[in-house]
C-alpha positions, 0 to 999 in steps of 0.5 A, a space after each residue: 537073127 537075134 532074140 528081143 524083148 517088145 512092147 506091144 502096145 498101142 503106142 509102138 506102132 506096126 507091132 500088134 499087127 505084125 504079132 496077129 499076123 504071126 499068131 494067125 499062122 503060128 495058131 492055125 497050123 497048131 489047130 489043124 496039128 491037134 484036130 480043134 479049129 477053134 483055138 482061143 488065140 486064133 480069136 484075139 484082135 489087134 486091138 487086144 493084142 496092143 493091150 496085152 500085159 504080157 513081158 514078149 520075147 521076140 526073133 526076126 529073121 534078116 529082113 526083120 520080119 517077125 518069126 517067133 514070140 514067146 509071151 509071159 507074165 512073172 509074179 510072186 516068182 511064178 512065171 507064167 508062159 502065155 503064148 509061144 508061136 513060132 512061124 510055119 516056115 521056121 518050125 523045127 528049126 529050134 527056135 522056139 528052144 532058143 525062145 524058152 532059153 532065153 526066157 530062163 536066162 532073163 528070169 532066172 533071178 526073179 522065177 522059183 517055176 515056170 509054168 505053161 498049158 498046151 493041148 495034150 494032142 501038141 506032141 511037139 510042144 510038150 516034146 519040146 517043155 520036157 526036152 527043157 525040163 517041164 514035167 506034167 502037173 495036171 490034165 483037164 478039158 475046156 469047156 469046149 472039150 479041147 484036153 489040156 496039160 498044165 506042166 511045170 519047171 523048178 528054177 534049179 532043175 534049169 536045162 541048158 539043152 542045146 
């Protein structure tokens, strides 16, 4: 299984499709593990996801079939990590670790922070960005009451975690 970069737009067929497809599963079980059904990912088409501005790093397993996404933008040295979703089946299985990994590596010139938001009820997402170095930053609520936290990485407090 290797780690890739995509293009999810309209013009590289199959490839929105297989990231909803993903994002369903990947989100759905999320919303369950944090008791809010109603997650913004579980929203997005197709169509919205062919249009994303987002740089996507992928894995596939060996009959190519797509089983994590982590998607970012970068500017002014700020990189932003929209989504990360990793297949049920292939949970706990550090694949979403490699994802991040792979993402310090590839900005690693470019990013003075990382940043993500996950919902404070994620235990295995933020257990997950502190393992890496992450700290909290701030703590807030949707308007639909769902309780977020924003955290943080510094580019020289980069963990290579294993």
């Amino acid at each position: 299984m290797q780690i890739a970069s995509i293009d999810a737009t309209a013009t590289v067929p199959g490839v929105a499709e297989a990231l909803y497809q993903l994002q369903q599963l990947a989100y759905r079980l999320e919303a369950e593990l944090i008791g809010f059904p109603d997650l913004p990912p579980l929203h997005e088409t197709v169509e919205e996801l062919a249009q994303l501005r987002e740089t996507l790093l992928t894995v596939k397993d060996g009959s190519g079939a797509l089983i994590g996404i982590l998607g970012w933008v970068c500017e002014d040295g700020q990189v932003d990590i929209c989504r990360l979703a990793i297949h049920p089946r292939h949970t706990r299985q550090g694949w979403g670790q490699r994802l991040l990994q792979a993402l310090f590596e590839i900005t690693a010139g470019t990013a003075a922070t990382w940043s993500v938001t996950t919902a404070v009820a994620n235990t295995p997402a933020l257990a997950l960005y502190r393992k890496l170095g992450f700290v909290e930053q701030t703590r807030f609520h949707t308007a639909e009451g769902l309780a977020l936290v924003s955290l943080g990485k510094i580019s020289n407090s980069t963990s290579r975690s294993s």
